[in-house]
N, C-alpha and C positions, 0 to 999 in steps of 0.2 A: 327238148323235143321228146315225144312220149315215144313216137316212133323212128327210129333212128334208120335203122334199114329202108324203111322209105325216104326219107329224107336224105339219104346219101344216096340212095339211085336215083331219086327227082335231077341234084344236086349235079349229079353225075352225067344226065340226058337231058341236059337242054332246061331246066327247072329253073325257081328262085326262092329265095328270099325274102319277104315283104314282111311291114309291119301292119300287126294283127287288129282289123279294127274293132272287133270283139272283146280285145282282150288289151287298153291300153299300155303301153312301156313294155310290148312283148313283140315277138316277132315269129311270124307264121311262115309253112312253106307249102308250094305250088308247084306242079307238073306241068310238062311241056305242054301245048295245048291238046286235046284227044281229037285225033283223027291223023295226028302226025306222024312219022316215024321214030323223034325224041320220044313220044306216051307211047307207043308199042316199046321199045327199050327199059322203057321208066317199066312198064308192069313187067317184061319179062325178067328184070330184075328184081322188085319188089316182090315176084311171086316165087322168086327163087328158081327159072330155069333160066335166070341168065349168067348162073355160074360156071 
């Protein structure tokens, strides 16, 4: 993963896993869905004041 800090706050709030259909025999990640409380977690994290 390119971006590792986002993908461990996805990871961490509600996120997934899935495999990348752009990109066969790789695997891509996704946030909770936005509107939720998981995706305000998920940014407040990846934007860094959720330390």
């Amino acid at each position: 993963m390119r971006d590792q800090r986002s993908c461990n706050c996805a990871l961490s709030n509600g996120g997934r896993v899935i495999d990348d259909p752009a990109r066969p025999g790789r695997k891509a990640w996704r946030s909770a869905k936005v509107g939720t409380a998981a995706h305000m977690a998920f940014m407040n994290c990846s934007n860094g004041s959720g330390r």
